[in-house]
Backbone as CSV, one residue per row, in Angstrom:
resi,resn,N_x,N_y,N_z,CA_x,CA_y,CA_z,C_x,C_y,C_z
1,UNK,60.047,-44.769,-17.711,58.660,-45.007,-18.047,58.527,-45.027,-19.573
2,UNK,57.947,-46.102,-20.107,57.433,-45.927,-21.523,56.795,-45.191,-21.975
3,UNK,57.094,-44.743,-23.106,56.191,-43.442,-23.652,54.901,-43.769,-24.102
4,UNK,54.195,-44.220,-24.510,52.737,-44.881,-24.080,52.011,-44.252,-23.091
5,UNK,53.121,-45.021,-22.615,52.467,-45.170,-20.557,52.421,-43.949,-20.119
6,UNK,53.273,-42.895,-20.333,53.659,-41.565,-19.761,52.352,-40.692,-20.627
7,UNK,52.226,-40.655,-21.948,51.508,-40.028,-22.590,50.010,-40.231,-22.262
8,UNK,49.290,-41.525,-21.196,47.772,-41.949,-20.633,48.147,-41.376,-19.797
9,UNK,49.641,-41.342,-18.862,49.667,-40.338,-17.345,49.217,-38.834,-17.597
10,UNK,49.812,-38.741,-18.667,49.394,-37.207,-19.118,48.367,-36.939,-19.347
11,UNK,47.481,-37.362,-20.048,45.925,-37.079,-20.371,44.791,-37.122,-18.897
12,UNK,45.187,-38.130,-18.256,44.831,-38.503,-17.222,44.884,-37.489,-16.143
13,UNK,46.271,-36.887,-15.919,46.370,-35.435,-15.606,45.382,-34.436,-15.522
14,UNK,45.276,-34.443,-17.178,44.779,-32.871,-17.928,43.570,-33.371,-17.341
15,UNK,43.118,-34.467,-17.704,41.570,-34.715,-17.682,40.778,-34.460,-16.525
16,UNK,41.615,-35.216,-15.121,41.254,-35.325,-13.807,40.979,-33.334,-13.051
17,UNK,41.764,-33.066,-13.675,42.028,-31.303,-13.286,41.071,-30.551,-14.250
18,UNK,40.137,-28.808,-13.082,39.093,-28.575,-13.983,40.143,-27.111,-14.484
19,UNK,41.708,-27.231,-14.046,42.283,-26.092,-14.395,43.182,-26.228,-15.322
20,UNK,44.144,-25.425,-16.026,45.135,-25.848,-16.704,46.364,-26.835,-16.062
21,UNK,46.789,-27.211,-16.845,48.073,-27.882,-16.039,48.900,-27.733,-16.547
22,UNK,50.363,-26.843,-16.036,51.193,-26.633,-17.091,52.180,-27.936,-17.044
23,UNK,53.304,-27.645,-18.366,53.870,-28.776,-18.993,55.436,-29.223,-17.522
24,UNK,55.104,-28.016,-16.785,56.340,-27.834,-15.730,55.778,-28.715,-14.705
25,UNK,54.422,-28.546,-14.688,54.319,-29.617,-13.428,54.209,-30.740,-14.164
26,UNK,53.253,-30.902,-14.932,53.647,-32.473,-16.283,54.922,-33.654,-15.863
27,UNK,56.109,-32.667,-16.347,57.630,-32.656,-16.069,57.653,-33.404,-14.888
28,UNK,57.743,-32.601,-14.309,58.131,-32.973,-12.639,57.438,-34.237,-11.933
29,UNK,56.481,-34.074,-12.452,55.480,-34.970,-11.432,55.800,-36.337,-12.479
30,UNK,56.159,-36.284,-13.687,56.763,-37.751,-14.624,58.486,-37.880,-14.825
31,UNK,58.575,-36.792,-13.937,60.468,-37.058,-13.585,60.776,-36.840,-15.507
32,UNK,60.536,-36.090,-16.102,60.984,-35.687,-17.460,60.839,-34.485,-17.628
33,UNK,61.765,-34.040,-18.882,62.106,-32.654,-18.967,60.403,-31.852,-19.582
34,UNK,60.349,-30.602,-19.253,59.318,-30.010,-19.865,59.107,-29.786,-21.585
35,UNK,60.272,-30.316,-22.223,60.325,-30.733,-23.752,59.540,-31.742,-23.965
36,UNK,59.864,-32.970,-23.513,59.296,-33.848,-23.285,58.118,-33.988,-23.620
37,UNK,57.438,-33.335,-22.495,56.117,-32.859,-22.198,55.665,-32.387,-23.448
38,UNK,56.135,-31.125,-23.701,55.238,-30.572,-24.765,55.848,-30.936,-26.567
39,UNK,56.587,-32.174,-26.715,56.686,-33.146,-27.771,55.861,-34.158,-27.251
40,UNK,55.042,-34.868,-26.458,54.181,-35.823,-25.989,52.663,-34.838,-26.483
41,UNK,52.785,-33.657,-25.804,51.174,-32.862,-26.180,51.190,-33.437,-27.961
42,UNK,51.995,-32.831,-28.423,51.956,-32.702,-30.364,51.261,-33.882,-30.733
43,UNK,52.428,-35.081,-30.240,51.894,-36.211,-30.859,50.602,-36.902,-30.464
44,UNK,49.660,-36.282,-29.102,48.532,-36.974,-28.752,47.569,-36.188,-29.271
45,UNK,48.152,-34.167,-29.778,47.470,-33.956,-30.359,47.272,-34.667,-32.217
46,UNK,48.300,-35.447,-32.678,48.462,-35.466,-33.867,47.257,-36.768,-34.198
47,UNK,47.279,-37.532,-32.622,46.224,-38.528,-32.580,44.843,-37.739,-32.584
48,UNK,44.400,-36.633,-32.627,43.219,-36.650,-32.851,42.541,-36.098,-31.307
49,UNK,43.533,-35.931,-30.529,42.959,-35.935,-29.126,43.073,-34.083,-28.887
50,UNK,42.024,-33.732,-28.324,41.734,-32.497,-28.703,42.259,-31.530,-27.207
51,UNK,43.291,-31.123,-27.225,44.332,-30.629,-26.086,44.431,-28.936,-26.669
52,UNK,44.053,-28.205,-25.382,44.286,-26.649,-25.885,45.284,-26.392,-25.138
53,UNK,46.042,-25.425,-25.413,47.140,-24.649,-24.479,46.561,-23.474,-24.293
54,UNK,46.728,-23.203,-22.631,46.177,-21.876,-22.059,47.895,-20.929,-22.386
55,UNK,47.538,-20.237,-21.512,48.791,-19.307,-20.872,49.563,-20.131,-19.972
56,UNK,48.320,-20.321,-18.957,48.692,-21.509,-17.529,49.099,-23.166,-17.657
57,UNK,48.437,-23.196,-19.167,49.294,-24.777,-19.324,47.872,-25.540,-19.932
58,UNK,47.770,-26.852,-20.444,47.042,-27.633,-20.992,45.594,-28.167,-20.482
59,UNK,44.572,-27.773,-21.290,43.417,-28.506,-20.872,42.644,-29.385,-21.902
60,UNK,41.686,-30.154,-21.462,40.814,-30.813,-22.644,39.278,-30.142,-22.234
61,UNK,39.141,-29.265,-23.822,37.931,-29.108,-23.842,36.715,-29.971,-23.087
62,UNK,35.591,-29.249,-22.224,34.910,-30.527,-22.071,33.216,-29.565,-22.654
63,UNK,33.008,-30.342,-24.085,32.030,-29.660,-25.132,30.594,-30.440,-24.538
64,UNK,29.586,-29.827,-23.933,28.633,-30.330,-23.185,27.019,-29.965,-23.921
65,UNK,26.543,-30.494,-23.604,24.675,-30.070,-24.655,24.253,-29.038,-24.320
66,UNK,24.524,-28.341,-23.215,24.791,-27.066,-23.156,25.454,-25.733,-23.436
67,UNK,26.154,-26.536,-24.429,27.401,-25.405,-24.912,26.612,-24.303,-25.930
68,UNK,26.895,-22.817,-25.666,26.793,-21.976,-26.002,26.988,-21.416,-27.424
69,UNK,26.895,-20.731,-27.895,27.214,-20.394,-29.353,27.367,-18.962,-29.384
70,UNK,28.198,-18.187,-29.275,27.499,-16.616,-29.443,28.225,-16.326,-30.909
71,UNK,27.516,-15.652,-31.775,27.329,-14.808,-33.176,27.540,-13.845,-33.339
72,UNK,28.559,-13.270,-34.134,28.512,-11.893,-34.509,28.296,-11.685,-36.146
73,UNK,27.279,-10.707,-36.290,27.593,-10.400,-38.081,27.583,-9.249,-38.547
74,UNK,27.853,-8.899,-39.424,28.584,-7.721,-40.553,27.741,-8.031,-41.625
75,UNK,27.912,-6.872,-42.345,26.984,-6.856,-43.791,28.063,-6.853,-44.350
76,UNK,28.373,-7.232,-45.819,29.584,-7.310,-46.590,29.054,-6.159,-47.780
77,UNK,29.348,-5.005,-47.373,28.806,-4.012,-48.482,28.903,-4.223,-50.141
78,UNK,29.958,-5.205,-50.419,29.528,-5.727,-52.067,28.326,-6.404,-52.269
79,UNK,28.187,-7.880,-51.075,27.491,-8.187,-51.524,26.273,-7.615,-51.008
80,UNK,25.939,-7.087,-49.832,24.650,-6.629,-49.245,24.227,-7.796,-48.530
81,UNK,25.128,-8.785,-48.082,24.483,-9.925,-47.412,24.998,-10.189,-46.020
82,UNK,24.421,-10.282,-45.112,25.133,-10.422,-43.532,25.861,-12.055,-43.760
83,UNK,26.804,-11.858,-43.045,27.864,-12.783,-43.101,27.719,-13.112,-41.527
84,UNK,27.869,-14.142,-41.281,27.374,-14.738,-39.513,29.261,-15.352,-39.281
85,UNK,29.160,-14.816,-37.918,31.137,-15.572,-37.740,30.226,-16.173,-36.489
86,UNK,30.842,-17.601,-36.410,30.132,-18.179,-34.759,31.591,-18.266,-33.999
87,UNK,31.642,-18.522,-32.804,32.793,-18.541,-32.227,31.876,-19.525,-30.871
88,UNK,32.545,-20.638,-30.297,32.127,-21.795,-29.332,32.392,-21.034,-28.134
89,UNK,31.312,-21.166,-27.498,31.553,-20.797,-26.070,31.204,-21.879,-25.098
90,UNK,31.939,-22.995,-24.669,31.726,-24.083,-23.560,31.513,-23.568,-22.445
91,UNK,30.580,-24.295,-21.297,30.071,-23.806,-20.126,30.640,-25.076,-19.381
């Protein structure tokens, strides 16, 4: 299989699934080694394509108008000014 071709099988994968998918089933199910696999993630991440790694294996964020925001802040005792950290929480 052309690497192209294998790297849309892959996304297509991640995308279709609301769970992780690890790079072992990736592998298997494209008859290639699990290297493979996760040298194909790099370079589709290097395209810009936004791929997280769980524990359990690869997903694509899916960032919705509903997505969450939760905030935490601290006072920075030099300056006396609360400092806000946001961290994304997708639903």
């Amino acid at each position: 299989m052309e690497a192209n071709l294998r790297r849309e099988h892959i996304l297509d994968m991640i995308r279709q699934n609301n769970m992780p998918v690890s790079a072992s089933l990736l592998a298997k199910t494209l008859n290639v080694s699990r290297q493979v696999i996760v040298g194909d993630i790099a370079l589709l991440r290097a395209q810009g394509i936004k791929i997280i790694a769980t524990a359990r294996g690869y997903m694509i964020p899916e960032f919705k108008e509903t997505s969450r925001y939760i905030g935490k802040s601290h006072v920075d005792i030099r300056q006396k000014k609360p400092k806000l950290n946001y961290m994304q929480w997708w639903t």
